[in-house]
C-alpha positions as CSV (number, residue, x, y, z in Angstrom):
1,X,-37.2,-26.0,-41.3
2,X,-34.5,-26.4,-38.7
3,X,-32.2,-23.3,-37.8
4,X,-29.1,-24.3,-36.7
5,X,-27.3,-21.8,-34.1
6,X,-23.6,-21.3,-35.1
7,X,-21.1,-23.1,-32.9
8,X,-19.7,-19.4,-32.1
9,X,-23.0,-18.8,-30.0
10,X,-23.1,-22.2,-27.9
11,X,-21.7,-21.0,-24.2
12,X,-21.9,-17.4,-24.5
13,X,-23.7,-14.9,-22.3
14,X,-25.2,-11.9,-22.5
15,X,-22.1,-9.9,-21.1
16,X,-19.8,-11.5,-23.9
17,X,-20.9,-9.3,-26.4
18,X,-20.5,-5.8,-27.5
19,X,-23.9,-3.7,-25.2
20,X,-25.4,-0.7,-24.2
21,X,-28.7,0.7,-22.9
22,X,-31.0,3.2,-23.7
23,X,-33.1,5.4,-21.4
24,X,-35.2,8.3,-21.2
25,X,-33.8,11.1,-18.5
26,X,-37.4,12.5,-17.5
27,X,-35.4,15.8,-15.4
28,X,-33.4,16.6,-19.0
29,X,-35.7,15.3,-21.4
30,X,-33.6,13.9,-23.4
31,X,-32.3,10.0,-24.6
32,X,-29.6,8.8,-23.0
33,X,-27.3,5.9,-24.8
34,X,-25.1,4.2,-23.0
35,X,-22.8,1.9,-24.9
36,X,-19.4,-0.2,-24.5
37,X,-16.2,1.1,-26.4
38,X,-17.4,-0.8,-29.6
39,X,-20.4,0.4,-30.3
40,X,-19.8,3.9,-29.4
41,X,-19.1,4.1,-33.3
42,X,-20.8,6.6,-35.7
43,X,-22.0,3.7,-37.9
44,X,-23.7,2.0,-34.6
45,X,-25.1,4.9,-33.3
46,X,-26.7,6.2,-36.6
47,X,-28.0,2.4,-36.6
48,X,-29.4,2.8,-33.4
49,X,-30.8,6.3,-33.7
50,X,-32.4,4.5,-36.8
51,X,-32.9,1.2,-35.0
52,X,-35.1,3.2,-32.2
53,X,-35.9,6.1,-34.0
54,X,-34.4,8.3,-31.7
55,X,-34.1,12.2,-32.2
56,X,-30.5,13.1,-32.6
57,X,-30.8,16.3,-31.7
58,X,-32.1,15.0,-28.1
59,X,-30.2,11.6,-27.6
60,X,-26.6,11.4,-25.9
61,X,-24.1,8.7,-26.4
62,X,-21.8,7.8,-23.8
63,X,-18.8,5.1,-22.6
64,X,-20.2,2.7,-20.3
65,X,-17.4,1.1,-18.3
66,X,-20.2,-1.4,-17.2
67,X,-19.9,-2.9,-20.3
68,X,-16.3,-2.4,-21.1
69,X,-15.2,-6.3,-20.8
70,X,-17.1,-8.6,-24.0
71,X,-15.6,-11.8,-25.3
72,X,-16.5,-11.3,-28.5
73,X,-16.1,-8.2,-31.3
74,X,-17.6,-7.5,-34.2
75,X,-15.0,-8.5,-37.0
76,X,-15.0,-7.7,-40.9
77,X,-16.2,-11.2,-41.5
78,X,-19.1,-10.9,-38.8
79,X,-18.5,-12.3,-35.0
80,X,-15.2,-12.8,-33.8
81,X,-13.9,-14.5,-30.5
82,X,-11.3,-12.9,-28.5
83,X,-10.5,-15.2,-26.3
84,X,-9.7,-17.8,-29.6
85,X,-7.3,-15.0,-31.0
86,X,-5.4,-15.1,-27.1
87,X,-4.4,-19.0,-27.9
């Protein structure tokens, strides 16, 4: 069967969309998550405590501003483009 990427995907990078990291600070032993302004939402970080089965007791979440500019942001209807909603 043929999968067929969505237009929305074709010229997009991987700084377009919402990102973060996650790491393990050996000197505090404890998680850290490092996320842009989107994600730093309680229902994306429960997903990604989930997602990576972190302990929340010893993972911190934190604003990246090396991931502050994406093109694109998570709408109600999936995907969205901001630079389509700037025409």
């Amino acid at each position: 069967m043929k999968q067929v990427i969505s237009p929305l995907f074709r010229g997009s990078g991987p700084k377009d969309w919402p990102r973060g990291r996650v790491l393990f600070n050996t000197a505090m032993k404890h998680f850290e998550v490092d996320l842009n302004r989107e994600l730093l939402a309680p229902q994306f970080t429960a997903e990604i405590l989930d997602y990576f089965r972190l302990p929340k007791a010893s993972t911190v979440f934190s604003l990246d501003p090396h991931y502050a500019e994406t093109r694109f942001t998570f709408g109600p209807h999936g995907p969205q483009d901001r630079s389509a909603q700037a025409i």
